[in-house]
C-alpha positions, -999 to 999 in steps of 0.1 A, spaced: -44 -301 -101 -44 -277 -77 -26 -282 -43 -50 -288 -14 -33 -269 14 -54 -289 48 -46 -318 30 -8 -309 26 -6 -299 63 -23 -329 76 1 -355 55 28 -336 60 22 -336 98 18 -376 97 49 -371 79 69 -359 103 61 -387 127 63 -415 106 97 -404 96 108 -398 130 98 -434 140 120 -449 110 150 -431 122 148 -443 152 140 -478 138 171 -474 114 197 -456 137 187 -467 173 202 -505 170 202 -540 153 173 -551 169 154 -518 161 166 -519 129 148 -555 127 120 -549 148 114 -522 122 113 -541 94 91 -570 111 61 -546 115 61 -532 82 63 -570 67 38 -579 91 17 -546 84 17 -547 46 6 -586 48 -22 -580 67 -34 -555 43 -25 -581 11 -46 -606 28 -76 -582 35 -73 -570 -4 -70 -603 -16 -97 -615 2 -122 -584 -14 -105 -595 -48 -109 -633 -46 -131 -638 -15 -131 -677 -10 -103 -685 -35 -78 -660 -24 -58 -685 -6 -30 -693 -40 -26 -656 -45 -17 -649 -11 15 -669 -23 22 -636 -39 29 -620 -12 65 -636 -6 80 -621 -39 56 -590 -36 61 -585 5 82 -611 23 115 -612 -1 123 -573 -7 121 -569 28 146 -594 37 164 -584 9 162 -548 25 175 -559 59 203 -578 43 214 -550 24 220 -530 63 242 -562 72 280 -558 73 285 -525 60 315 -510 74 301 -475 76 282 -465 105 283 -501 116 274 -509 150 285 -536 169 261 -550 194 255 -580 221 258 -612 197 288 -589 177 262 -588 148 274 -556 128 250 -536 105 246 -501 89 215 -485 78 235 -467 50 219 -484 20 184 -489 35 182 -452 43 197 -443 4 169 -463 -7 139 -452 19 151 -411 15 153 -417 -21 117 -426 -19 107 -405 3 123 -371 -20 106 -387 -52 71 -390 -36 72 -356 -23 86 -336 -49 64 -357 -77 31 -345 -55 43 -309 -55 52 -306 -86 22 -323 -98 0 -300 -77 23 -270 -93 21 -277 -128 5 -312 -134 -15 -312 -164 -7 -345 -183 -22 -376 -171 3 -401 -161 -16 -432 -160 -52 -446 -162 -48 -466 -131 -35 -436 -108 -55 -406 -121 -40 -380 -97 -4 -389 -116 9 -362 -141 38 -369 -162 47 -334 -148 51 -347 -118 67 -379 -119 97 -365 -145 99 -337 -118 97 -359 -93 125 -386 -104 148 -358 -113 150 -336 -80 151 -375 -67 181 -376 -80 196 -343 -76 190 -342 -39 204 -377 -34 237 -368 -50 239 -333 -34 237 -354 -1 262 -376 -10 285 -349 -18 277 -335 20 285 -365 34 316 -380 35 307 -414 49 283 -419 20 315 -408 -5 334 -431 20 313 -463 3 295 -451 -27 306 -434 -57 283 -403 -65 270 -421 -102 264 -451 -77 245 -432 -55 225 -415 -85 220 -446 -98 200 -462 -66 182 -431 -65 167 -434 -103 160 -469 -95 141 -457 -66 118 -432 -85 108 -455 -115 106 -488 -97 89 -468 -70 67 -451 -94 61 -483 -106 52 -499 -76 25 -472 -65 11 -482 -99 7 -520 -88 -3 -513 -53 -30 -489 -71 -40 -513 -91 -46 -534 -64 -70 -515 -46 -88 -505 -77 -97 -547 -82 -102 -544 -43 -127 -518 -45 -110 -497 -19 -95 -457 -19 -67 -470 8 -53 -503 18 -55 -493 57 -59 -465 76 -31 -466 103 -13 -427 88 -40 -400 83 -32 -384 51 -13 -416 36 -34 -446 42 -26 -479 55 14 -500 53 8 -510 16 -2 -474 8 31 -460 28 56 -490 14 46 -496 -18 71 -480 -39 99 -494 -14 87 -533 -19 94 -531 -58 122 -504 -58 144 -521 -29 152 -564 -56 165 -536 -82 186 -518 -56 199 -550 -41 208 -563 -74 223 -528 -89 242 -534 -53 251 -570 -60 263 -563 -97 280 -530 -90 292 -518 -58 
């Protein structure tokens, strides 16, 4: 697959807006941090509706219960995983004290694994991945996964305050969590869409489709991080 450099340029220039808009979501306060999280949740509903609807038409109304394990409960379970960690916590009006440490683990983690899987892929992709997402190589999702994880421990090495709360093996961990549950939720979302009938779930970031295109990975990746969190660290 070769790599399509307009196309490159155009999602990497949505890119750098979208992420600039999460840091400040993450970083700037609690209610940010929340206010964040409430329009993706909102977002990425909207969407499931709309696809269930194309899928079910009438009788989509059951399966829309889905969408609190598939939307509603990782993202809470994202947000609780940014309360009450003593590192980079901040302290605000109603003393509520958070820290986007683990969210942003888990969302850069992402973030690395979808990028390097679509370079690599665009490199040196040759072997089909899977029927349901046709543009997937296995080049690129092993490539993917492991500079996923490389990067994420190089950073915590950087860092002291991730060393600070997080072993480095902890930190590798979330982030091969990240890039097969991820990978694995790309999948389902693709699946999705294919049942819908539709290339993207939305069309709010040129270049990278709508909020279930953009959060996929992060709503099945984020129950296996909390509960690596819960069990572990």
């Amino acid at each position: 697959m070769a790599l399509n450099k307009e196309v490159f340029k155009t999602r990497s220039l949505t890119a750098i807006v979208f992420v600039i808009v999460m840091l400040l979501g993450l970083f700037w306060n609690w209610w940010s941090f929340v206010i964040l999280f409430a329009i993706i949740h909102f977002g990425c509903w909207y969407e499931f509706v709309k696809l269930m609807k194309k899928i079910h038409g009438a009788k989509f109304f059951p399966y829309c219960l889905l969408g609190l394990l598939y939307i509603t409960m990782p993202l809470l379970m994202m947000v609780e995983l940014g309360v009450d960690w003593e590192i980079y916590t901040v302290n605000i009006t109603n003393g509520i004290l958070y820290s986007p440490l683990l969210p942003c683990i888990i969302i850069f983690s992402i973030w690395i694994n979808d990028t390097m899987a679509y370079i690599v892929g665009s490199l040196i992709g040759k072997t089909p991945f899977s029927k349901i997402s046709p543009k997937k190589t296995w080049e690129g999702t092993a490539g993917g996964a492991i500079l996923c994880v490389a990067a994420m421990m190089l950073l915590a090495y950087l860092v002291p305050s991730i060393k600070a709360v997080l072993s480095l093996w902890d930190v590798a961990a979330i982030a091969a969590i990240c890039a097969i549950f991820g990978t694995a939720g790309d999948l389902l979302e693709s699946k999705i869409k294919r049942l819908a009938g539709v290339k993207d779930s939305g069309s709010f970031m040129p270049g990278h489709g709508g909020f279930l295109d953009r959060f996929d990975s992060l709503l099945v990746a984020t129950p296996f991080v909390w509960l690596y969190v819960w069990l572990f660290v």
